[in-house]
MMTF fields as JSON, N, C-alpha, C and O atoms, coordinates in Angstrom:
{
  "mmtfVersion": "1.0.0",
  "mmtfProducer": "UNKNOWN",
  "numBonds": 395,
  "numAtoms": 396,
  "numGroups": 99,
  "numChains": 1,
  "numModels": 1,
  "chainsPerModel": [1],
  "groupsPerChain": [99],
  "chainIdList": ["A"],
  "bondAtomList": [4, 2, 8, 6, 12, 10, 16, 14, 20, 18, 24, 22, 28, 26, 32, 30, 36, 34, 40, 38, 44, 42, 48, 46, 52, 50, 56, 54, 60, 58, 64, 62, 68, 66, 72, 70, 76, 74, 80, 78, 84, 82, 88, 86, 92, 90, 96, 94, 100, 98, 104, 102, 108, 106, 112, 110, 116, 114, 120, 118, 124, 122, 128, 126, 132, 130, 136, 134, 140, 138, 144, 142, 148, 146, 152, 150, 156, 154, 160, 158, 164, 162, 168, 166, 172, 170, 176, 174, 180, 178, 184, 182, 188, 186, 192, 190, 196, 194, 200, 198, 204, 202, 208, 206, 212, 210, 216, 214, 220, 218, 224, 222, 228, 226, 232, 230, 236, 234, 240, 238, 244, 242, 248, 246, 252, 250, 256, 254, 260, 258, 264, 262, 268, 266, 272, 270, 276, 274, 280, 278, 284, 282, 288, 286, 292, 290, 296, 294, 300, 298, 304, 302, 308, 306, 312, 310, 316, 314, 320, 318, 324, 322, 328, 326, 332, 330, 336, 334, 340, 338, 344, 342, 348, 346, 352, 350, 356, 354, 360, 358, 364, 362, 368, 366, 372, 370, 376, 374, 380, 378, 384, 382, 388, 386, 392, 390],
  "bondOrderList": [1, 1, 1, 1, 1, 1, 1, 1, 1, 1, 1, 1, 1, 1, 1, 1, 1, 1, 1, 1, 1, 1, 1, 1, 1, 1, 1, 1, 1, 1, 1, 1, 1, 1, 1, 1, 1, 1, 1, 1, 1, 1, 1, 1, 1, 1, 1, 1, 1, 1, 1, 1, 1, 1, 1, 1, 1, 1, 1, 1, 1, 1, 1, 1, 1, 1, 1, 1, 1, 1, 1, 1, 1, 1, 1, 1, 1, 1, 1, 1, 1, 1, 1, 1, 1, 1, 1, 1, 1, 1, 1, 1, 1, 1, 1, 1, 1, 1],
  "groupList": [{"groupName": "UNK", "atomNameList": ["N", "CA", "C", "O"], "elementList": ["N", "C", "C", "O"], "formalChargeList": [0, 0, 0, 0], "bondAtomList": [1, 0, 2, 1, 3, 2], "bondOrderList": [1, 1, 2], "singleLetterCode": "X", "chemCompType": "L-PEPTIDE LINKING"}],
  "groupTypeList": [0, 0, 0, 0, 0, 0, 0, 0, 0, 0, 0, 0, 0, 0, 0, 0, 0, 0, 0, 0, 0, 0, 0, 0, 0, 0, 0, 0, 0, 0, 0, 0, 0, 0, 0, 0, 0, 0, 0, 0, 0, 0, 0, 0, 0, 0, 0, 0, 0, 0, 0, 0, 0, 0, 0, 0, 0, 0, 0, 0, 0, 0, 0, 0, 0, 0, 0, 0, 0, 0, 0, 0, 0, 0, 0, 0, 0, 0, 0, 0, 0, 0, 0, 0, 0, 0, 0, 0, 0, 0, 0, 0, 0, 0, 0, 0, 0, 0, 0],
  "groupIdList": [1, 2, 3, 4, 5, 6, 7, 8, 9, 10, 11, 12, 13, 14, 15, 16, 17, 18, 19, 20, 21, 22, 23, 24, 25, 26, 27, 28, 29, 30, 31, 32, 33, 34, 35, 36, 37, 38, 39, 40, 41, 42, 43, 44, 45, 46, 47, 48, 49, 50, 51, 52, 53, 54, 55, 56, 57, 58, 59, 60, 61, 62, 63, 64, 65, 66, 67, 68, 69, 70, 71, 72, 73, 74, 75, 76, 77, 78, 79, 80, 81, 82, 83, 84, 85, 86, 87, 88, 89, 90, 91, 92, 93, 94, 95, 96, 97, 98, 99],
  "secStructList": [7, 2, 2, 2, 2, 2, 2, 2, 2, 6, 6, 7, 2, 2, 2, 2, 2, 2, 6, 5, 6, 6, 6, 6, 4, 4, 4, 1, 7, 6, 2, 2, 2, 2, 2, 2, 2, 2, 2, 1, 3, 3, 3, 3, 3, 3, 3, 3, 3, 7, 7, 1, 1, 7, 7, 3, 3, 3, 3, 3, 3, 3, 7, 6, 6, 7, 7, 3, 3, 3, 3, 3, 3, 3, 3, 3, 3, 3, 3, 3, 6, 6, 3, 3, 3, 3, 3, 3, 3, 7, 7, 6, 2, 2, 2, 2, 6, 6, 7],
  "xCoordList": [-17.476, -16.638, -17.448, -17.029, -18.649, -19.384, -19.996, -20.273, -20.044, -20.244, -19.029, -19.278, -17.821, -17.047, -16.592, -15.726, -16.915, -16.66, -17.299, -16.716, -19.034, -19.757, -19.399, -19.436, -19.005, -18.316, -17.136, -16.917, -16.688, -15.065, -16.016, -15.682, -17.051, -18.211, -18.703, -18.947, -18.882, -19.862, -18.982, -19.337, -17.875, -16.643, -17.407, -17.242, -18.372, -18.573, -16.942, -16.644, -16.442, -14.811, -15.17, -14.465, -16.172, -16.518, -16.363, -15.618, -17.341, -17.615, -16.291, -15.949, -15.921, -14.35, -13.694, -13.621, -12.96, -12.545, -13.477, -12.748, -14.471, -15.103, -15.284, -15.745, -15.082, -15.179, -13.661, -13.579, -12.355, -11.421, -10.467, -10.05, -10.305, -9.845, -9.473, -9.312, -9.354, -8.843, -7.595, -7.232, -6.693, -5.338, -4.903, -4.001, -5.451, -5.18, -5.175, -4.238, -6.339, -6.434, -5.514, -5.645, -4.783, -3.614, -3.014, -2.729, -3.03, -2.014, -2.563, -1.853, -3.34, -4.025, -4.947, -5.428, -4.758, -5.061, -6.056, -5.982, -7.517, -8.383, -8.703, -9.497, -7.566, -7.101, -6.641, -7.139, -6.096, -5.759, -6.617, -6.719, -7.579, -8.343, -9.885, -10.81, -9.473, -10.96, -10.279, -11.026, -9.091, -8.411, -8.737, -9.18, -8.357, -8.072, -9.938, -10.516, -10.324, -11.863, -12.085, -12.397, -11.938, -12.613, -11.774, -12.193, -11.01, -9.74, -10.188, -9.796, -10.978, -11.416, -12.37, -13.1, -12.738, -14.106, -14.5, -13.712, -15.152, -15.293, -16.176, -17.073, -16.176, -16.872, -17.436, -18.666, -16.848, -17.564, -16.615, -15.62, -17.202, -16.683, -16.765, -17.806, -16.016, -15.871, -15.522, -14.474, -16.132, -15.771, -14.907, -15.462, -13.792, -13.283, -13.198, -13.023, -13.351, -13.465, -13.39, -12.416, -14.362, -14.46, -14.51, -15.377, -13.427, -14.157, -14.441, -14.7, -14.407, -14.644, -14.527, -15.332, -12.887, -12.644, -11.977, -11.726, -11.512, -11.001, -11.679, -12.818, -11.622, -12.493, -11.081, -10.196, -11.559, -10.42, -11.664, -12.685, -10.975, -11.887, -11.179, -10.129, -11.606, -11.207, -12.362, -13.591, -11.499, -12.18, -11.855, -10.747, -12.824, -12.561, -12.517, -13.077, -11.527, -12.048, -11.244, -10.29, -11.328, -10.718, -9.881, -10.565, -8.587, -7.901, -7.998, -8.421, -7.728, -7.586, -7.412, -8.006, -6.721, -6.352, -7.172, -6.873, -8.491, -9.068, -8.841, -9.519, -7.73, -6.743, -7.545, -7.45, -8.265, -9.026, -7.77, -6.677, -7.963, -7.251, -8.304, -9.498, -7.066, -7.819, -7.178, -6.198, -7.911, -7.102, -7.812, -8.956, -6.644, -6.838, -6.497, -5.439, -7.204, -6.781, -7.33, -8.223, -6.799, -7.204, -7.428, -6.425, -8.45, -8.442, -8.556, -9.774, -8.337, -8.505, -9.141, -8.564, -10.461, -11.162, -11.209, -10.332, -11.77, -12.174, -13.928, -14.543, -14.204, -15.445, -15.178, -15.186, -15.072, -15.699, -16.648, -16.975, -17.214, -18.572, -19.601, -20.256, -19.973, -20.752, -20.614, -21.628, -19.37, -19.201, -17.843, -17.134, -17.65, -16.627, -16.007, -16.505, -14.471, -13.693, -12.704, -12.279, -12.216, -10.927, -10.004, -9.928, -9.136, -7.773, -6.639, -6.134, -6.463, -5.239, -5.375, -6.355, -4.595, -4.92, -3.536, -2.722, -3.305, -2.393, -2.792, -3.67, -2.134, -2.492, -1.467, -0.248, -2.553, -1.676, -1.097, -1.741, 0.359, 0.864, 1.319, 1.698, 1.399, 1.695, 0.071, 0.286, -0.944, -1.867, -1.446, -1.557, -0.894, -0.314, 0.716, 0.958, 1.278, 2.417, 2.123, 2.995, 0.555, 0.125, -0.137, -0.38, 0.031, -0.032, -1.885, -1.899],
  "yCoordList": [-98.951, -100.13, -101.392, -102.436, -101.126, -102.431, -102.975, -104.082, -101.46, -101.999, -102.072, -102.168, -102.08, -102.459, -103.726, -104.215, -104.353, -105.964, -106.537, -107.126, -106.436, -106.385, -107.251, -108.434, -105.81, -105.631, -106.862, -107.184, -107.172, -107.925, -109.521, -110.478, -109.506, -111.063, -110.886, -112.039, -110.326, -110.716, -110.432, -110.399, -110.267, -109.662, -108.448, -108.386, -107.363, -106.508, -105.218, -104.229, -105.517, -104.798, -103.183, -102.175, -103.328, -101.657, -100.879, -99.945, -101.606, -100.884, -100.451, -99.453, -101.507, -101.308, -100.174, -99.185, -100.564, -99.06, -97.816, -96.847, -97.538, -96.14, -95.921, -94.798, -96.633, -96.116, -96.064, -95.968, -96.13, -96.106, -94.665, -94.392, -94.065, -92.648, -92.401, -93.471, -91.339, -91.271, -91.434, -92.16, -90.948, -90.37, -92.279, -93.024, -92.354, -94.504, -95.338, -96.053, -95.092, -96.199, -96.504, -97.687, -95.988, -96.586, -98.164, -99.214, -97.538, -99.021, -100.218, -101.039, -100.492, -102.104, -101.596, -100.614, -103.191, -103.519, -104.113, -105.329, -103.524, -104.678, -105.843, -106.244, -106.532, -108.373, -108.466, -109.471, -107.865, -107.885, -108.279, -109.316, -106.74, -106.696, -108.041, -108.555, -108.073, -109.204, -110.879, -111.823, -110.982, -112.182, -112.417, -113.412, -111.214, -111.587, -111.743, -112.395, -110.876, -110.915, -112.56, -113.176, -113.083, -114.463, -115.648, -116.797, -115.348, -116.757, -117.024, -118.05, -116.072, -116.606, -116.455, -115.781, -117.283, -118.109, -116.7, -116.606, -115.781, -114.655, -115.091, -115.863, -114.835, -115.675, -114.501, -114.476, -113.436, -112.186, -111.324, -111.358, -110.355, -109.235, -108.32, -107.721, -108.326, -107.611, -106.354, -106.091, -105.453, -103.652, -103.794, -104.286, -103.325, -103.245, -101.663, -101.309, -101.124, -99.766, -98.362, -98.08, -97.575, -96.385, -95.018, -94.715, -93.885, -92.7, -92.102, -92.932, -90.615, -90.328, -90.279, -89.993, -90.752, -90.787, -92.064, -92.374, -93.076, -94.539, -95.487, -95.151, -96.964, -97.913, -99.02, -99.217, -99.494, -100.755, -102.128, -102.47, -102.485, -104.278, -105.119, -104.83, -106.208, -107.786, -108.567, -108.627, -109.016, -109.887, -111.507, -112.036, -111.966, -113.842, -113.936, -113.3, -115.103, -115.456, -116.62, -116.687, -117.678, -118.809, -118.749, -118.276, -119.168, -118.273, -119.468, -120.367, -119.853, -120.747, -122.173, -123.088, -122.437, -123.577, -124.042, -125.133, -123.28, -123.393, -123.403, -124.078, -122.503, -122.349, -120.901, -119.799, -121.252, -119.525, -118.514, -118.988, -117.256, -116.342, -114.886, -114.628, -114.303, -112.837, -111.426, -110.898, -111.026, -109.415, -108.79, -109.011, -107.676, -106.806, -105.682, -105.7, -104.883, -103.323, -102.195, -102.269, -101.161, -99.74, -98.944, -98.864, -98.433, -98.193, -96.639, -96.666, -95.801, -94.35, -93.67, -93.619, -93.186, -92.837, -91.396, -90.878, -90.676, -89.045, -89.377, -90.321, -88.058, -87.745, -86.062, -84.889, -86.3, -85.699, -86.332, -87.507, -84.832, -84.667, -85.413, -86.05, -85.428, -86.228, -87.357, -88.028, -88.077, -89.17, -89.87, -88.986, -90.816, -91.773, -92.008, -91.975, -92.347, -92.764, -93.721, -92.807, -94.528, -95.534, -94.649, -94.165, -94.506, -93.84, -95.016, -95.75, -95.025, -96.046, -97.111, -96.973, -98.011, -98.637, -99.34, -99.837, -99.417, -100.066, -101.398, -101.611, -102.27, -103.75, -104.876, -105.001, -105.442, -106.182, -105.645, -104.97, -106.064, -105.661, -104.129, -103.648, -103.369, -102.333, -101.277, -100.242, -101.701, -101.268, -101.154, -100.074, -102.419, -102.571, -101.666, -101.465, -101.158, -100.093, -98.835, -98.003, -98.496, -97.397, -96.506, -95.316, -97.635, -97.162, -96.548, -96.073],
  "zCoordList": [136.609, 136.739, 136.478, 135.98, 136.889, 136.86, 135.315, 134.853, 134.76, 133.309, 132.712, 131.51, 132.877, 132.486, 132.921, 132.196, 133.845, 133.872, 132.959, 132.048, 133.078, 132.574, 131.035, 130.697, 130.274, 129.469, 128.495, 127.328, 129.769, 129.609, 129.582, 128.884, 130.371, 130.931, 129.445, 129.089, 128.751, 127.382, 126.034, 124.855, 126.559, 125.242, 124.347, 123.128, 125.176, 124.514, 123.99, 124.66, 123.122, 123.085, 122.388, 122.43, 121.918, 121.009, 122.491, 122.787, 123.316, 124.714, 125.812, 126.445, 125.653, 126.018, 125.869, 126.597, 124.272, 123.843, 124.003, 124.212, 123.993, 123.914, 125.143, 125.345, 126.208, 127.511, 128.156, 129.38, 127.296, 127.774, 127.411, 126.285, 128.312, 128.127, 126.324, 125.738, 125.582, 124.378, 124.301, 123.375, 125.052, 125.367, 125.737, 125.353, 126.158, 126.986, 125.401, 125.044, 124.617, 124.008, 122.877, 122.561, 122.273, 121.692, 122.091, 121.517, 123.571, 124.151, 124.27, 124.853, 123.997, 123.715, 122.269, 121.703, 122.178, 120.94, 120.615, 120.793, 119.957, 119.785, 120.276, 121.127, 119.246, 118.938, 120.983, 121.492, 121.661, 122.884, 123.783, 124.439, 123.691, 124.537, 124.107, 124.734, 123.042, 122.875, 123.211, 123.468, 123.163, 123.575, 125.409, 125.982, 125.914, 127.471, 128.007, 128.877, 127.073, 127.332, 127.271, 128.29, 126.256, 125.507, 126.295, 126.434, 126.591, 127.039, 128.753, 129.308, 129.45, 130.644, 130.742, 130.015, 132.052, 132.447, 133.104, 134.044, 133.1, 134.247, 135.603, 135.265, 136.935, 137.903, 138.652, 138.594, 139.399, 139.876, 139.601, 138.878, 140.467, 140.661, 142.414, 142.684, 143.068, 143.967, 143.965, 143.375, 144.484, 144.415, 146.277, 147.259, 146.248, 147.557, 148.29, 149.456, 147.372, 147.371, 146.627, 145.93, 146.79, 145.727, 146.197, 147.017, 145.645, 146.231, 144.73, 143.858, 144.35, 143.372, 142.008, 141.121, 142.003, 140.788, 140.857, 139.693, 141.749, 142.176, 142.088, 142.411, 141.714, 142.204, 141.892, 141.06, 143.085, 144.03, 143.989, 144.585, 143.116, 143.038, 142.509, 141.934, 142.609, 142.675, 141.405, 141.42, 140.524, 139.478, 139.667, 139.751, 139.698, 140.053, 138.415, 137.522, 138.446, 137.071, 136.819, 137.594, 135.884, 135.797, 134.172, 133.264, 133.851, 132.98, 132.294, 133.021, 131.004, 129.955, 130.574, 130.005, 131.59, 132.128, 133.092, 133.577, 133.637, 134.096, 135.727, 136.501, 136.115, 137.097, 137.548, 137.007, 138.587, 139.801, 139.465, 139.157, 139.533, 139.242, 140.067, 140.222, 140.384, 140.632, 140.331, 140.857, 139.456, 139.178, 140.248, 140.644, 140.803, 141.879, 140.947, 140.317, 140.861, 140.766, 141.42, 142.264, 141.032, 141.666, 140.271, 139.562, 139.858, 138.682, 138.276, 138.098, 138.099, 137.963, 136.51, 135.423, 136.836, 135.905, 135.714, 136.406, 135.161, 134.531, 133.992, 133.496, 134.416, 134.019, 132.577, 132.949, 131.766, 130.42, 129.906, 129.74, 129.576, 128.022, 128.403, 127.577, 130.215, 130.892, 130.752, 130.945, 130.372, 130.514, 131.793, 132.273, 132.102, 132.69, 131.583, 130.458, 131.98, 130.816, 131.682, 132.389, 132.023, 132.252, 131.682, 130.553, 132.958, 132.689, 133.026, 132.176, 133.896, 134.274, 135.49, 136.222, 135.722, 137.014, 137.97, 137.192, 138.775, 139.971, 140.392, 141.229, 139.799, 139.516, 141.181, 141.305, 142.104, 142.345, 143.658, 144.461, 143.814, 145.219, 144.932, 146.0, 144.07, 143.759, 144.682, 145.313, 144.563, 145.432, 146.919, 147.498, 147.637, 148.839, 149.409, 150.599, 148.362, 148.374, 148.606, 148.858, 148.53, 148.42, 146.817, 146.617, 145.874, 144.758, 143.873, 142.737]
}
């Protein structure tokens, strides 16, 4: 997770996609993912919690308008071919729900 903020903090996007499940990456787009990367200020990163295949964190970040912002997610990963891959995530009050 952490190199994937990482990641999003230096608009590394190759890194992005190749660490994002195979089966996932269709659904964003390059031009997408290098926009949301580039259009904010990134500030930290909080991990709120992790078990094995979960990680629950909090991204500070300041969005185009220069307006504080925080993505919350719960993010669900896989381990193939000795690697981590980003599978999906529960964004938001949808976490609160038990999601």
């Amino acid at each position: 997770m952490r190199s994937r903020y990482s990641a999003y903090v230096t608009a590394a996007i190759e890194y992005l996609i190749a660490t994002t499940h195979g089966s996932k990456r269709s659904q964003s787009s390059k031009k997408e993912i290098e926009q949301w990367a580039k259009t904010n200020s990134w500030q930290r990163l909080e991990v709120v919690h992790t078990e094995t295949f979960t990680v629950e964190f909090k991204a500070y970040f300041k969005d185009r308008s220069s307006k504080p912002q925080i993505h919350h997610e719960k993010s669900t990963f896989v381990f193939e071919r000795g690697n981590w891959f980003y599978l999906d995530g529960v964004f938001g009050d949808e976490i609160e729900k038990g999601g």
